[in-house]
C-alpha positions as CSV (number, residue, x, y, z in Angstrom):
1,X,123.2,95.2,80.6
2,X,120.7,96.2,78.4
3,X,121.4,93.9,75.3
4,X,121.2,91.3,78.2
5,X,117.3,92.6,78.9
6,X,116.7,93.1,75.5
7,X,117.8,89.1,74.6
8,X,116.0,87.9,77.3
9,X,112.7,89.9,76.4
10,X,113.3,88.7,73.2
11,X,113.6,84.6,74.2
12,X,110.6,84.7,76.0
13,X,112.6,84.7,79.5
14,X,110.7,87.7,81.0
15,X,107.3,86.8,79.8
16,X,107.6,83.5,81.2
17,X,108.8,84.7,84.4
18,X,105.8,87.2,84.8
19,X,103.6,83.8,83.8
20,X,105.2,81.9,86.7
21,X,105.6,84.5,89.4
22,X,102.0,85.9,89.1
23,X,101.5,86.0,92.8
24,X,104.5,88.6,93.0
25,X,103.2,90.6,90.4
26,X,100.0,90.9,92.0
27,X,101.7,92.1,95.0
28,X,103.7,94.4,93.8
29,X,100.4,96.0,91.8
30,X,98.3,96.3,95.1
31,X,101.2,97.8,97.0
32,X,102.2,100.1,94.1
33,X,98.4,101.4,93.8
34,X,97.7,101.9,97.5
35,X,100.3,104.5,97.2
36,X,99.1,105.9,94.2
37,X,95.7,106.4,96.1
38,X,94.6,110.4,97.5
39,X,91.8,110.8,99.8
40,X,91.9,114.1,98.9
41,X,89.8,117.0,97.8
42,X,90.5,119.1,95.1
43,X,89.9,122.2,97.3
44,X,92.5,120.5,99.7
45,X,94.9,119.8,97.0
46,X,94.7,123.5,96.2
47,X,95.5,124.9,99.4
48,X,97.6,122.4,99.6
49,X,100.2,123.8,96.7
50,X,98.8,127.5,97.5
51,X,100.5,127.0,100.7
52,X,103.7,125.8,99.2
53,X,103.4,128.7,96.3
54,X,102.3,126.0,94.1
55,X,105.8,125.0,94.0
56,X,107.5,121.5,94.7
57,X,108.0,121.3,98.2
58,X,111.1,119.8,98.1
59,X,112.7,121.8,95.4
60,X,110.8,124.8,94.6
61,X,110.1,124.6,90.9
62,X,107.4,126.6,90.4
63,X,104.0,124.8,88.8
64,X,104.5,127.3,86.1
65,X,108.0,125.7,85.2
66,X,106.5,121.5,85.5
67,X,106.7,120.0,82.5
68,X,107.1,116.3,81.1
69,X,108.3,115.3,78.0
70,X,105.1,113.3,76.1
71,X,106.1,111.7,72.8
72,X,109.0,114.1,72.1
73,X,106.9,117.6,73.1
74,X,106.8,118.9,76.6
75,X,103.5,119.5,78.1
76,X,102.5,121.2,81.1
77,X,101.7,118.7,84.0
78,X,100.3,118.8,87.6
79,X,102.4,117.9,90.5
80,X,102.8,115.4,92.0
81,X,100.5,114.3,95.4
82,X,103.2,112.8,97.0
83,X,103.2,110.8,100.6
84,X,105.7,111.6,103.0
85,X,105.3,108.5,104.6
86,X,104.7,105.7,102.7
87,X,103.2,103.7,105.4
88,X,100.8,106.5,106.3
89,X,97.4,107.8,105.5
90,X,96.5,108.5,101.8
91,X,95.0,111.5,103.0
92,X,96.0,115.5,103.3
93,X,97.8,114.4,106.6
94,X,100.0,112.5,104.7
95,X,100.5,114.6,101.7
96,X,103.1,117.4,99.6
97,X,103.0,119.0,96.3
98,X,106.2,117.2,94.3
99,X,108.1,118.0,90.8
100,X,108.0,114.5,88.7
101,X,111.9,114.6,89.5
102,X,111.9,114.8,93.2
103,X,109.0,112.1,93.6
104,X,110.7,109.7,91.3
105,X,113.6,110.6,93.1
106,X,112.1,110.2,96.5
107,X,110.8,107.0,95.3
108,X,110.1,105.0,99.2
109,X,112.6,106.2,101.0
110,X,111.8,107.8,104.2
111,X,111.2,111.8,104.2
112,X,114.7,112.0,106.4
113,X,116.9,109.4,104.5
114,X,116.0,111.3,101.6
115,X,115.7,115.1,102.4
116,X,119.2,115.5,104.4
117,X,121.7,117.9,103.8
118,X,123.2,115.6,101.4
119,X,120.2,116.3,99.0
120,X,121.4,118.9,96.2
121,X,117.8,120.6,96.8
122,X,117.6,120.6,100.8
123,X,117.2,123.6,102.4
124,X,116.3,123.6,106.2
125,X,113.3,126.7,105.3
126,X,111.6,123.9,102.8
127,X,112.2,121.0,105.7
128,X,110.4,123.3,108.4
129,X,107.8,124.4,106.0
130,X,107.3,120.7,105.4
131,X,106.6,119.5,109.0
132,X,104.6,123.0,109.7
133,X,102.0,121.6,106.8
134,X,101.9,118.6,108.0
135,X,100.8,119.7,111.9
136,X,98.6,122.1,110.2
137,X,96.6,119.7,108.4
138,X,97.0,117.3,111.0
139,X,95.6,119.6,114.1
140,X,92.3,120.0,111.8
């Protein structure tokens, strides 16, 4: 599959399907970076992870323990200001601290398709903590 990608990069195939199909691109872009958008404060984004012991929400790494790997060398990153519901506000309502592998893993999928029992990380204490955060914030 990937020689495949890599031939048809190659040919000119992909860049003269993003040439043709500008319209999707541009649709995907907007969609893409209306999700990527906070309404938040910084002092809400820190009592936001203070109240979820600056760990993941959904897994409980610790902010301490969040690295990504940059050019070959781990470097200590934020995490992650993820939506719960993609359709919803961009604001605190809306909003959980997340490692960079449960957001990518999260992705769009609902918060209950995703964060069942079948996920390895579920726990019902992190689910409960979850929705008590989001009335919290939402009752202000």
């Amino acid at each position: 599959m990937r020689k495949n990608n890599q031939k048809y990069r190659e040919s000119g195939g992909y860049r003269s399907w993003l040439n043709s199909n500008k319209d999707k691109i541009q649709k995907y872009h907007d969609a893409k970076l209306m999700h990527r958008t906070h309404n938040i404060t910084d002092e809400e984004w820190k009592k936001c992870k203070e109240y979820f012991n600056n760990s993941c929400a959904y897994c409980g790494l610790h902010i301490d323990d969040h690295y990504r790997k940059i050019r070959g060398i781990n470097k200590k990153i934020d995490l992650h200001k993820e939506h719960v519901d993609h359709s919803g506000a961009n604001d605190i309502t809306n909003c959980i601290p997340s490692c960079l592998n449960c957001n990518s893993q999260k992705w769009v999928f609902e918060l209950e398709d995703w964060y069942n029992v079948s996920n390895e990380n579920y726990t019902y204490e992190r689910l409960n903590k979850i929705y008590k955060w989001l009335r919290k914030v939402s009752s202000c």
